[in-house]
N, C-alpha and C positions, 0 to 999 in steps of 0.2 A: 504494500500500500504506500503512497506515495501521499504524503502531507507536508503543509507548512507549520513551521513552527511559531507559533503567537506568543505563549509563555512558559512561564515555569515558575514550581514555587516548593519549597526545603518542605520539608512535614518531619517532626521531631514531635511525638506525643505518645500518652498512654491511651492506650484503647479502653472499652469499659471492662475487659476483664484482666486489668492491669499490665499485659506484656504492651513494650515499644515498641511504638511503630516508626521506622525512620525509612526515607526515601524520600524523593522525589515528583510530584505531579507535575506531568506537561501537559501544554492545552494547547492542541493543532484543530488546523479547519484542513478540509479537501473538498476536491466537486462531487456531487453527488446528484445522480439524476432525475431524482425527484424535490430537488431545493433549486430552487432560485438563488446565487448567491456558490455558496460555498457551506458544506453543513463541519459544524463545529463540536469537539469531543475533548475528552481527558482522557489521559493514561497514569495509572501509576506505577512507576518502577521502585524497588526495592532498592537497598543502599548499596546490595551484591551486585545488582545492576551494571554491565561496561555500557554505561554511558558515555559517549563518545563527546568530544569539547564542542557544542554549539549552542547557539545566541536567536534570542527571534528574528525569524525572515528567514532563518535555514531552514529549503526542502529535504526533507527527510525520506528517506526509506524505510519501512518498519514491517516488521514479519512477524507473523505470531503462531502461537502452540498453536496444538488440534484442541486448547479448551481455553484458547482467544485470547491468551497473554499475551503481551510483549515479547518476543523471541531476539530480535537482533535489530537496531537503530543504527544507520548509515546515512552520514550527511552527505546530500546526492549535489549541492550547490544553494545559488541565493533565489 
């Protein structure tokens, strides 16, 4: 899947049954053929995460499991 990258934001917290949650959410938009526009999401990545060094406005590549995770992020350009 091919997205842009809009934001991102640290998450350091406890959950309600006390373990840490730390990682990363990104929020990318892509085209989608039933939006007008560009349709817009979030991902969360874990802190184990190779997230690769990028900045909003980088197009991304993003592959995921067969149960729809984030599998591998590849900055494709701007």
């Amino acid at each position: 899947m091919k997205a842009k990258l809009i934001g991102a934001r640290e998450l350091n917290f406890q959950s309600g049954d006390g373990t840490t949650v730390k990682g990363v959410q990104l929020y990318i938009s892509f085209p989608e053929e039933s939006v007008v526009g560009e349709m817009t999401d979030k991902l969360f990545l874990s802190e184990n995460f190779a997230l690769p060094a990028c900045k909003p406005g980088d197009m991304l590549d993003i592959t995921f499991n067969r149960k729809g995770k984030p599998e591998t992020i590849t900055v494709i350009g701007k």
